[in-house]
Jmol script that loads the backbone (N, CA, C; Angstrom):
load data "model"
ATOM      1  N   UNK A   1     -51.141   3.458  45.336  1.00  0.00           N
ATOM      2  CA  UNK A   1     -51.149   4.809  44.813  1.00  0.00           C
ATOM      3  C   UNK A   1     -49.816   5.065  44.106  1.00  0.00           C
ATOM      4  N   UNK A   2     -50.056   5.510  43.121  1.00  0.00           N
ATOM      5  CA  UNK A   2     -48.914   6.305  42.237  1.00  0.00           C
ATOM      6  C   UNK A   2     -48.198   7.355  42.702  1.00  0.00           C
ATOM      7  N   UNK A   3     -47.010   7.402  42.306  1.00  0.00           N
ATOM      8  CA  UNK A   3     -46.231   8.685  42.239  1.00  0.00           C
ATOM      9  C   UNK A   3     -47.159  10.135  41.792  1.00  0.00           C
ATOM     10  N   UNK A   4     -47.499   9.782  40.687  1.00  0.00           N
ATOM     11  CA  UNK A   4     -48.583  10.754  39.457  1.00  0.00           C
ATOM     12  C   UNK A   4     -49.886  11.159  40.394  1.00  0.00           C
ATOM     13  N   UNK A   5     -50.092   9.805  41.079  1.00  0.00           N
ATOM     14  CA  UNK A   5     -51.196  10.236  42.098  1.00  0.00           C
ATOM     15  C   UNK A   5     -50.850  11.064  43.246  1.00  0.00           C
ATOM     16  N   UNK A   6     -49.609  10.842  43.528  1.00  0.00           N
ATOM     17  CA  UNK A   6     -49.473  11.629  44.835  1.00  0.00           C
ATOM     18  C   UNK A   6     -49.495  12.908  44.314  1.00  0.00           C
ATOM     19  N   UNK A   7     -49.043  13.242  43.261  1.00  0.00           N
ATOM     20  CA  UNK A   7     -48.837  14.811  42.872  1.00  0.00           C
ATOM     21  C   UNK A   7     -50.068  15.410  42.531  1.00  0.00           C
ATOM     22  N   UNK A   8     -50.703  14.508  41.926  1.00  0.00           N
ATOM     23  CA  UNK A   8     -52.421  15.244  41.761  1.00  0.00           C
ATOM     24  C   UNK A   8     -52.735  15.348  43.234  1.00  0.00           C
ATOM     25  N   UNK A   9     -53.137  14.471  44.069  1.00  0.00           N
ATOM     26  CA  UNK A   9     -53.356  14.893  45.845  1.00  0.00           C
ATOM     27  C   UNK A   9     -52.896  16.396  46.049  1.00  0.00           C
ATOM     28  N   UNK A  10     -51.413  15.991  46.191  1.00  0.00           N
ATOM     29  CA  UNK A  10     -50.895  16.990  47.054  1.00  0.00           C
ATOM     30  C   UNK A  10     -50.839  18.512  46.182  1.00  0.00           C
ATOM     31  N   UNK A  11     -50.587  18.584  45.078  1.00  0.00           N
ATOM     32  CA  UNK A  11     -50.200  19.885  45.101  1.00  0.00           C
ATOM     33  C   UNK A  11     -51.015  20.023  43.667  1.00  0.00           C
ATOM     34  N   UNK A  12     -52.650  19.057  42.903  1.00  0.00           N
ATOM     35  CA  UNK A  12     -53.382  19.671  41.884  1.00  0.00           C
ATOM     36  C   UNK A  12     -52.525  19.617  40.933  1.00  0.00           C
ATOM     37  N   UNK A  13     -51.879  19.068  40.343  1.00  0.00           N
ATOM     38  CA  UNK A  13     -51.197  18.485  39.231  1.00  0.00           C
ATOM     39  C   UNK A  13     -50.490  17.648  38.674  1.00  0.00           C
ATOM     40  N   UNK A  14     -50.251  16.879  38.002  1.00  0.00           N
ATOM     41  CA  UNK A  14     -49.606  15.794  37.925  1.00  0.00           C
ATOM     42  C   UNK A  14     -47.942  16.093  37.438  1.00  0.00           C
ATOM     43  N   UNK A  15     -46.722  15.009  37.448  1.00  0.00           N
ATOM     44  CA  UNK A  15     -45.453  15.323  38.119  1.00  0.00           C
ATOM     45  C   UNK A  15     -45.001  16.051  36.564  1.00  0.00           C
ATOM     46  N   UNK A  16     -45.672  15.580  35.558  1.00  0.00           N
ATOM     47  CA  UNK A  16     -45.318  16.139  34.006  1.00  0.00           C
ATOM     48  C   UNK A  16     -45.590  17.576  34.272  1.00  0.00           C
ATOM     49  N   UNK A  17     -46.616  18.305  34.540  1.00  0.00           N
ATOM     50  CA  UNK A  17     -46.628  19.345  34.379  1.00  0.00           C
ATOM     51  C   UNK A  17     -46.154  20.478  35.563  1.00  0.00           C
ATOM     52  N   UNK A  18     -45.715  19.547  36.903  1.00  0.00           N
ATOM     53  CA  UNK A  18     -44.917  20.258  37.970  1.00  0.00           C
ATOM     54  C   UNK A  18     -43.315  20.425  37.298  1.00  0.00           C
ATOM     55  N   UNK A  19     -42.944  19.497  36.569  1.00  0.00           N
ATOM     56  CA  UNK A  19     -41.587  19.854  36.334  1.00  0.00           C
ATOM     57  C   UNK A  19     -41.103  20.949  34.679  1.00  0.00           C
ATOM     58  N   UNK A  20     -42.246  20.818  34.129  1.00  0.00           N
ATOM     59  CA  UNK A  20     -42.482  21.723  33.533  1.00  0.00           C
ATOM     60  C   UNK A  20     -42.474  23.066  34.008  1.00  0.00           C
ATOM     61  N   UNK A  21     -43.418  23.545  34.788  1.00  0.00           N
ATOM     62  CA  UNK A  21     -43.316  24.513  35.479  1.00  0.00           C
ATOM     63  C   UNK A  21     -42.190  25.308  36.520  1.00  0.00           C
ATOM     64  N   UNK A  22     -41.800  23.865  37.124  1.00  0.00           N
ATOM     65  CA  UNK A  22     -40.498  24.026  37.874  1.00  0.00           C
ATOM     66  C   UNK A  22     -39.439  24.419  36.701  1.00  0.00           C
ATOM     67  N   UNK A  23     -39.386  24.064  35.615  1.00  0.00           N
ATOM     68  CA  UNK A  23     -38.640  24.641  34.470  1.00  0.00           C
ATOM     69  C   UNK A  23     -38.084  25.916  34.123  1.00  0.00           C
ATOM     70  N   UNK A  24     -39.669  26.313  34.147  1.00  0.00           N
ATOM     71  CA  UNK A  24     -40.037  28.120  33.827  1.00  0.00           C
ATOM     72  C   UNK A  24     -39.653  28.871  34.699  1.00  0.00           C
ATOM     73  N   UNK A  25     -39.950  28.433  35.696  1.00  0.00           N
ATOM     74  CA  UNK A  25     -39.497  29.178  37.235  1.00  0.00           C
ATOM     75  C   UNK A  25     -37.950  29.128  37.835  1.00  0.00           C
ATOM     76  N   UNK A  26     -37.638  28.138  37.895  1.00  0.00           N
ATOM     77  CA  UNK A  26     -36.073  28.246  38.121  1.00  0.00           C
ATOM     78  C   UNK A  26     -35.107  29.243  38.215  1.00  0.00           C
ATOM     79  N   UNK A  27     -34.793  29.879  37.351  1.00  0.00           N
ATOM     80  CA  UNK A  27     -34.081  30.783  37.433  1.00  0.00           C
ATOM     81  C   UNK A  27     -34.758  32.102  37.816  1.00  0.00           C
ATOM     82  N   UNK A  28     -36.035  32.215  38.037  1.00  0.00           N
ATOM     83  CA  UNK A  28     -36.346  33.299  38.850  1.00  0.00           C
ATOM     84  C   UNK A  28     -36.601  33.122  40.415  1.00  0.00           C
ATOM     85  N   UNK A  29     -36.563  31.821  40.599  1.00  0.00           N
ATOM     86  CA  UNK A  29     -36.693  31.551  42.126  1.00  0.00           C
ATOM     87  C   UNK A  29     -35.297  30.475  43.157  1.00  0.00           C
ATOM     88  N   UNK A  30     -34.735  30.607  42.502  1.00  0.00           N
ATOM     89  CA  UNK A  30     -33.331  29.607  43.057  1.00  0.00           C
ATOM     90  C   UNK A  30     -32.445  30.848  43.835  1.00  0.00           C
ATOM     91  N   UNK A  31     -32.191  30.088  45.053  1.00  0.00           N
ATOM     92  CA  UNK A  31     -31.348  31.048  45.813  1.00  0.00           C
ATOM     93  C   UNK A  31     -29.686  29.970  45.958  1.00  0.00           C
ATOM     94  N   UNK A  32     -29.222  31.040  46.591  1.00  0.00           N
ATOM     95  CA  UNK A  32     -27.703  30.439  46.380  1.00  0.00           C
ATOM     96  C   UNK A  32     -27.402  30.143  47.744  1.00  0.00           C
ATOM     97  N   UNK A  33     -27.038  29.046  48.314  1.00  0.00           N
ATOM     98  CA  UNK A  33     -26.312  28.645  49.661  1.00  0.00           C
ATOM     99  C   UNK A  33     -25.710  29.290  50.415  1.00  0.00           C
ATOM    100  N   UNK A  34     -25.311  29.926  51.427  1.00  0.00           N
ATOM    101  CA  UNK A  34     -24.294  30.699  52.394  1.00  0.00           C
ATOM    102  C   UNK A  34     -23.995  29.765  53.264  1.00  0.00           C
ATOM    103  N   UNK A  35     -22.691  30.584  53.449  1.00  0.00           N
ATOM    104  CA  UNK A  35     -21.759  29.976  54.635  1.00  0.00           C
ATOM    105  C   UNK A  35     -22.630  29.539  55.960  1.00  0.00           C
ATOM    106  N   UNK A  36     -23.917  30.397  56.082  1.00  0.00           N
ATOM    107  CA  UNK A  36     -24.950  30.591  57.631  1.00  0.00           C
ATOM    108  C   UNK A  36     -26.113  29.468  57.236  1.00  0.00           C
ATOM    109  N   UNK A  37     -26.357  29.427  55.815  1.00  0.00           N
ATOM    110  CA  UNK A  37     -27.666  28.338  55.729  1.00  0.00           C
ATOM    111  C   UNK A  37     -27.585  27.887  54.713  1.00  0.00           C
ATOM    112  N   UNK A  38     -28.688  26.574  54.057  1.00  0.00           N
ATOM    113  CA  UNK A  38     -28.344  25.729  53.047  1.00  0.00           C
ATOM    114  C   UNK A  38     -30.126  26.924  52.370  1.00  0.00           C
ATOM    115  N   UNK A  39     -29.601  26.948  51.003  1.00  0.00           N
ATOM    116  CA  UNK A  39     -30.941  27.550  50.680  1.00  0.00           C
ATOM    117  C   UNK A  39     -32.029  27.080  50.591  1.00  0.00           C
ATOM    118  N   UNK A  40     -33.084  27.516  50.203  1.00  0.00           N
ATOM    119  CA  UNK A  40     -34.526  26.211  50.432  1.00  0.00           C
ATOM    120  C   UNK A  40     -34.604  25.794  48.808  1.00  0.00           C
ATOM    121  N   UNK A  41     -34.599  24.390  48.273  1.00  0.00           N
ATOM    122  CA  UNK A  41     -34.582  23.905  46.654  1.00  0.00           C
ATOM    123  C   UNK A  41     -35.703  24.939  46.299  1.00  0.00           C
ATOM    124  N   UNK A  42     -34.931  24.797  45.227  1.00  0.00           N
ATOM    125  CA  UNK A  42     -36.409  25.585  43.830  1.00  0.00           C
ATOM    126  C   UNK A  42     -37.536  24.420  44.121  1.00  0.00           C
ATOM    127  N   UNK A  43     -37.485  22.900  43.556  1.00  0.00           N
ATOM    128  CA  UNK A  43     -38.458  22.396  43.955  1.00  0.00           C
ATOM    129  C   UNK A  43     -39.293  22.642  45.015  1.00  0.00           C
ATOM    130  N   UNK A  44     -38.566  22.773  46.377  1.00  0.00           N
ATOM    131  CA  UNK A  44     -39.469  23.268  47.827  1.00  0.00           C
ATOM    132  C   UNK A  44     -40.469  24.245  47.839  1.00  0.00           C
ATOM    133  N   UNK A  45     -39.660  25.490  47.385  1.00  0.00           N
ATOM    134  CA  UNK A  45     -40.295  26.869  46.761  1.00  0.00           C
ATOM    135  C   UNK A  45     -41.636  26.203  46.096  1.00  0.00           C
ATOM    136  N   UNK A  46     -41.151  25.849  45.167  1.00  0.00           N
ATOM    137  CA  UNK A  46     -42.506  25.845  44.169  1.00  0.00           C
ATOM    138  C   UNK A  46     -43.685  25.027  44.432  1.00  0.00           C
ATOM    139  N   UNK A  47     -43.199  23.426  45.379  1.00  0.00           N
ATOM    140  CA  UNK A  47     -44.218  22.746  45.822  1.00  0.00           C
ATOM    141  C   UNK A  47     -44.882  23.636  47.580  1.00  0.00           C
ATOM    142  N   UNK A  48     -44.269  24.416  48.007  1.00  0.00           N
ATOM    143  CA  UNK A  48     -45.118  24.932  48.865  1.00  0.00           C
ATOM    144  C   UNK A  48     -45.918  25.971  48.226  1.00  0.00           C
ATOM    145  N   UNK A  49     -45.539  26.584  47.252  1.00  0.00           N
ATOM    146  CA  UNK A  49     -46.261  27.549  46.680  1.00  0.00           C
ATOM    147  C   UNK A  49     -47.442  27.291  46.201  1.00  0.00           C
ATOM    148  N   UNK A  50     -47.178  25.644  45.204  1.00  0.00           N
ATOM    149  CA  UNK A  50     -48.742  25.434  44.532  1.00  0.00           C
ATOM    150  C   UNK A  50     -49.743  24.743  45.761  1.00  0.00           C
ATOM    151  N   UNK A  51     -48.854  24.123  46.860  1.00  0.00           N
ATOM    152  CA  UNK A  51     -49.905  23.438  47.949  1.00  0.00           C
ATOM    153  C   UNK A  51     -50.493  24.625  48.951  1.00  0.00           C
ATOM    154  N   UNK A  52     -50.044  25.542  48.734  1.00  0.00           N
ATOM    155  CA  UNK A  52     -50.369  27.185  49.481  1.00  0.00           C
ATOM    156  C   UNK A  52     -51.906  27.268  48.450  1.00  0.00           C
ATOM    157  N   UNK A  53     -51.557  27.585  46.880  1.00  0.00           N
ATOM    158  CA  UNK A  53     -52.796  27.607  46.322  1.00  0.00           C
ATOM    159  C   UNK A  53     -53.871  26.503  46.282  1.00  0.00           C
ATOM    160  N   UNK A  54     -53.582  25.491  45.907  1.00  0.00           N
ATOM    161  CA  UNK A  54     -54.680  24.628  46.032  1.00  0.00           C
ATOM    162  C   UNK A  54     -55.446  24.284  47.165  1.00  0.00           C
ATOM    163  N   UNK A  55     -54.744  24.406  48.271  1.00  0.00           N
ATOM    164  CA  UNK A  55     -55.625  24.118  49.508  1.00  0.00           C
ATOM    165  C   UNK A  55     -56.401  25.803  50.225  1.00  0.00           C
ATOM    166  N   UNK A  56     -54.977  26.531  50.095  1.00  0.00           N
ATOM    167  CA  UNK A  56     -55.721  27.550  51.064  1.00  0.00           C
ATOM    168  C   UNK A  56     -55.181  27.234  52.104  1.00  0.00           C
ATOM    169  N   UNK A  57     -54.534  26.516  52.558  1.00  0.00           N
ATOM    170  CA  UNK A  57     -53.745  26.283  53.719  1.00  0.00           C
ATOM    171  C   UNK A  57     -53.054  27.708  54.660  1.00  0.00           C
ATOM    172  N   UNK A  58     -52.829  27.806  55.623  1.00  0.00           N
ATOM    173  CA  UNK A  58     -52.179  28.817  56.201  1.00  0.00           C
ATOM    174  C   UNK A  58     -50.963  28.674  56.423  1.00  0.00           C
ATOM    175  N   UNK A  59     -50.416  29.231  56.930  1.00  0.00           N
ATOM    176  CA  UNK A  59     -48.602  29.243  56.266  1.00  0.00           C
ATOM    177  C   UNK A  59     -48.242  28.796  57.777  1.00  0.00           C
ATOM    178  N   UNK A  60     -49.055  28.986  58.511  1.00  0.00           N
ATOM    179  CA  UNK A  60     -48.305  28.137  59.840  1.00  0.00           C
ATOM    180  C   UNK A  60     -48.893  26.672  59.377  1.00  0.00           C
ATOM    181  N   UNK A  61     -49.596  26.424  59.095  1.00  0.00           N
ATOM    182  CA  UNK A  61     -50.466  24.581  58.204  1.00  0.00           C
ATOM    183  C   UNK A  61     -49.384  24.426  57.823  1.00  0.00           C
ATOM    184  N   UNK A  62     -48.964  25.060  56.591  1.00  0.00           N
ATOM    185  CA  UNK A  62     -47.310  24.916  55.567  1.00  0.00           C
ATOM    186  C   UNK A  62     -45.943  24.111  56.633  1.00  0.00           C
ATOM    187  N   UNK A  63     -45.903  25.178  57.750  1.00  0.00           N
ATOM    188  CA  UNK A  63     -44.652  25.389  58.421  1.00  0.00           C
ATOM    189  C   UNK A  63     -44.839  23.481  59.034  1.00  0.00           C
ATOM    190  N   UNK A  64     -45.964  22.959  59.115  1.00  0.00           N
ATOM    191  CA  UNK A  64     -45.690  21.519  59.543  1.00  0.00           C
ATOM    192  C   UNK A  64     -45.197  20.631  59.040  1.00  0.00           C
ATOM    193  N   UNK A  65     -46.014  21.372  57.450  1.00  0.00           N
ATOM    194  CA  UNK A  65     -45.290  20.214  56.222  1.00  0.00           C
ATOM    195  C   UNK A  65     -44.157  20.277  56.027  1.00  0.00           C
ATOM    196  N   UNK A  66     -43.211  21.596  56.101  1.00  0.00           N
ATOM    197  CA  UNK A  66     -42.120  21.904  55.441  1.00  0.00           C
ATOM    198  C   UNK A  66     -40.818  22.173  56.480  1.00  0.00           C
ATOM    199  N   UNK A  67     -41.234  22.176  57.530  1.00  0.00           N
ATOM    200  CA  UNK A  67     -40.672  23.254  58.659  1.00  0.00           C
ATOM    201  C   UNK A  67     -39.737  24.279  57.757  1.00  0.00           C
ATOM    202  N   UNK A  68     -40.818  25.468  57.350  1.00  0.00           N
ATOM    203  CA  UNK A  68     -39.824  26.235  57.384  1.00  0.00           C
ATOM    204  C   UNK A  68     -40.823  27.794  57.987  1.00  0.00           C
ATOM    205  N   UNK A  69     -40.242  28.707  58.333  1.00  0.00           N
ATOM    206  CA  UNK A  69     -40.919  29.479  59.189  1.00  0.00           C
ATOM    207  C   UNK A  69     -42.222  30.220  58.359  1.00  0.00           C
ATOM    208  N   UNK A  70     -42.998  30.194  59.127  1.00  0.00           N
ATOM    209  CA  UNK A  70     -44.455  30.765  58.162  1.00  0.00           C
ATOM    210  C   UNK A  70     -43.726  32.288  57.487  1.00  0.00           C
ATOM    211  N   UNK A  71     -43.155  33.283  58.189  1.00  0.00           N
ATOM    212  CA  UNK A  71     -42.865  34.710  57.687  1.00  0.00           C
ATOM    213  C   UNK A  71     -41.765  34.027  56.097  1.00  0.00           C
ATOM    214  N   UNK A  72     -41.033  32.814  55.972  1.00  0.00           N
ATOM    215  CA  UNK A  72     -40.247  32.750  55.055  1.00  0.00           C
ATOM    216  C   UNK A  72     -41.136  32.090  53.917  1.00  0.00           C
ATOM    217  N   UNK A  73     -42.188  31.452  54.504  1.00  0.00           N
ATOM    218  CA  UNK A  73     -43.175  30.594  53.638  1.00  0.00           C
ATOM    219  C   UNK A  73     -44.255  32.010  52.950  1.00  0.00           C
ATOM    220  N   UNK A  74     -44.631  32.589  53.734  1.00  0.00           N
ATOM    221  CA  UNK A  74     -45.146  34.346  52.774  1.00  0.00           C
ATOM    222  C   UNK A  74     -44.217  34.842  51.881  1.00  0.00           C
ATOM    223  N   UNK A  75     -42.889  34.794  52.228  1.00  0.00           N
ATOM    224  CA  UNK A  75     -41.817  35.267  51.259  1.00  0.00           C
ATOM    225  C   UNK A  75     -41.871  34.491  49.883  1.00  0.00           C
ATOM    226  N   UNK A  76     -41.571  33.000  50.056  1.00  0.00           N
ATOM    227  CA  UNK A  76     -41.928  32.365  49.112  1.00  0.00           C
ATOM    228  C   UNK A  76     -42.983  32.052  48.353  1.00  0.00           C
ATOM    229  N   UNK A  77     -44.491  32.618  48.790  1.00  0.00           N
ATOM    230  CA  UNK A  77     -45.375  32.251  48.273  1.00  0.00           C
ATOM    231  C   UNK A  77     -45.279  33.629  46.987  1.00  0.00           C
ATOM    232  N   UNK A  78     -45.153  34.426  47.875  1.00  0.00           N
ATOM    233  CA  UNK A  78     -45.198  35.952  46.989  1.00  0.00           C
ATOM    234  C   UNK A  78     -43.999  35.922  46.293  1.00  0.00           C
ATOM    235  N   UNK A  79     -43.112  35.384  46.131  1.00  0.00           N
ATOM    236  CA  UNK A  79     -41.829  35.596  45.208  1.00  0.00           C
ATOM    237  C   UNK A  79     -42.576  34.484  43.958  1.00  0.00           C
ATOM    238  N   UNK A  80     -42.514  33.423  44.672  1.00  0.00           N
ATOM    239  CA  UNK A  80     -42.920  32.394  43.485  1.00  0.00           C
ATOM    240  C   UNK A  80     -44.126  32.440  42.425  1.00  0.00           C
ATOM    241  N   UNK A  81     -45.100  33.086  43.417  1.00  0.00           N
ATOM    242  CA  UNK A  81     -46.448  33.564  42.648  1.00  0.00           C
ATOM    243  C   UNK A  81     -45.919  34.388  41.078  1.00  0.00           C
ATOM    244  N   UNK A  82     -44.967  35.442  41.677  1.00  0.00           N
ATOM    245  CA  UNK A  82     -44.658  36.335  40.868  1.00  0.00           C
ATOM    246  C   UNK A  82     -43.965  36.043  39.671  1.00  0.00           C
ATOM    247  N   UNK A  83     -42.884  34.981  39.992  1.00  0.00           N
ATOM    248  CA  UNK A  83     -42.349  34.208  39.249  1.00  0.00           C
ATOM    249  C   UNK A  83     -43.214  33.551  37.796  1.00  0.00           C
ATOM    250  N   UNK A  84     -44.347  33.350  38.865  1.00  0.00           N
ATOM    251  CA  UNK A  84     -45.351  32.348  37.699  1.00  0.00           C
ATOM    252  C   UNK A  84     -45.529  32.272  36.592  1.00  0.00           C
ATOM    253  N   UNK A  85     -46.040  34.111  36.553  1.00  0.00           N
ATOM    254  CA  UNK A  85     -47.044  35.495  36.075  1.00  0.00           C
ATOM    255  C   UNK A  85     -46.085  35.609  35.412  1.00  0.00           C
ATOM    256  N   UNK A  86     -45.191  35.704  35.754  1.00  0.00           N
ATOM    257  CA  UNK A  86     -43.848  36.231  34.695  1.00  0.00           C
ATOM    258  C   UNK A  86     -43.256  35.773  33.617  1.00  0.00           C
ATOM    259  N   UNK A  87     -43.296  34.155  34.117  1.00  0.00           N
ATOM    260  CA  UNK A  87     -43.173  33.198  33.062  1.00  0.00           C
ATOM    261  C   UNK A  87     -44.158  32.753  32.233  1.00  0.00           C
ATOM    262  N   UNK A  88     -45.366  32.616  32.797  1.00  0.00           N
ATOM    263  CA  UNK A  88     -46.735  32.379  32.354  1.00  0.00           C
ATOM    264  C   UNK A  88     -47.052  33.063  31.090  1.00  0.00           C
ATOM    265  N   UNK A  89     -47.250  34.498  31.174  1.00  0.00           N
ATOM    266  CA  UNK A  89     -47.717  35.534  30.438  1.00  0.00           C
ATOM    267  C   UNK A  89     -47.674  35.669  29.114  1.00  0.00           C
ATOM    268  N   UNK A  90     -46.019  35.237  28.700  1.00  0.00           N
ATOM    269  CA  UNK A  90     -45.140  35.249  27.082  1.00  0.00           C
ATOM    270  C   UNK A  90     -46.099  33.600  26.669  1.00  0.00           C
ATOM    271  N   UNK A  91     -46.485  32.610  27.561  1.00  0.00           N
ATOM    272  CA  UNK A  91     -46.842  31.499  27.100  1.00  0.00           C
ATOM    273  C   UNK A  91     -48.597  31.474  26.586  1.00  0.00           C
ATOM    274  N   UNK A  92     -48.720  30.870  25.338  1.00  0.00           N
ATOM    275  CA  UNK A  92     -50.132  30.901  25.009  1.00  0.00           C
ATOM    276  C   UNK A  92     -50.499  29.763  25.326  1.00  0.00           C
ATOM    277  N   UNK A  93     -51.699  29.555  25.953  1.00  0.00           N
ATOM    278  CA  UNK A  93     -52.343  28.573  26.688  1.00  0.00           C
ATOM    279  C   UNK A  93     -53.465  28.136  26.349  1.00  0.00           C
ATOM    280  N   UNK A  94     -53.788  26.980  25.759  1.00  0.00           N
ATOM    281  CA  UNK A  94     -55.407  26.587  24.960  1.00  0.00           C
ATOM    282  C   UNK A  94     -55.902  26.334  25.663  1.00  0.00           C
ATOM    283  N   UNK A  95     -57.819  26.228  26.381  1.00  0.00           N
ATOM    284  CA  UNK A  95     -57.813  26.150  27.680  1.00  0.00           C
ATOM    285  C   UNK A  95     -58.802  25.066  26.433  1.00  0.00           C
ATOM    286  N   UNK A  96     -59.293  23.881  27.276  1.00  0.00           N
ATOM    287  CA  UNK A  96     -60.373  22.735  26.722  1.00  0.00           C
ATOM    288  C   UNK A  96     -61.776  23.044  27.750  1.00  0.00           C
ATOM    289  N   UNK A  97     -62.660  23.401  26.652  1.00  0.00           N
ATOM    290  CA  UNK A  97     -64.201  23.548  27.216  1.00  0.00           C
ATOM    291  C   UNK A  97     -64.792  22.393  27.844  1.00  0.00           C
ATOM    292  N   UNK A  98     -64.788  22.166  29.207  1.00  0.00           N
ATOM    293  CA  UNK A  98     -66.051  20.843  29.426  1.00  0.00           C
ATOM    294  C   UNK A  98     -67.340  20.513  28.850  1.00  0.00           C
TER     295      UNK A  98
END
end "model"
wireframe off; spacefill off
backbone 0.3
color backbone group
């Protein structure tokens, strides 16, 4: 199995268009380090966010993959979501008919 494959599995897209996205999002979802904790990566954010959507998973499901606490994994799903929409919106998107 591929790299490319693992990313279609796990999180419904392949790694070209996760880092793309991770692109757009960045600066609306990057937190800054403190003296008390290391922050969670933008990457983290964003790959729990899209494996939140594609599966439907529950955020305590999440908290196994990620350990990070389900109430911080809702935080992130809803910050990042928002993020998306935000970046998304200004972008025109051709969709291909099956």
């Amino acid at each position: 199995m591929t790299e490319s494959d693992d990313y279609r599995n796990f999180l419904r897209m392949d790694a070209t268009s996760f880092e793309n996205l991770l692109k757009l999002v960045t600066s609306n979802i990057q937190k800054q380090n403190t003296i008390m904790m290391e922050a969670i990566s933008v990457n983290e954010r964003l790959s729990i966010t899209l494996r939140y959507l594609a599966t439907g998973n529950t955020f305590e499901d999440l908290t196994f993959l990620s350990a990070i606490l389900p109430q911080s994994i809702s935080n992130i799903v809803q910050k990042t979501c928002q993020a998306i929409i935000t970046s998304l919106k200004t972008i025109n998107i051709e969709y291909v008919s099956c």
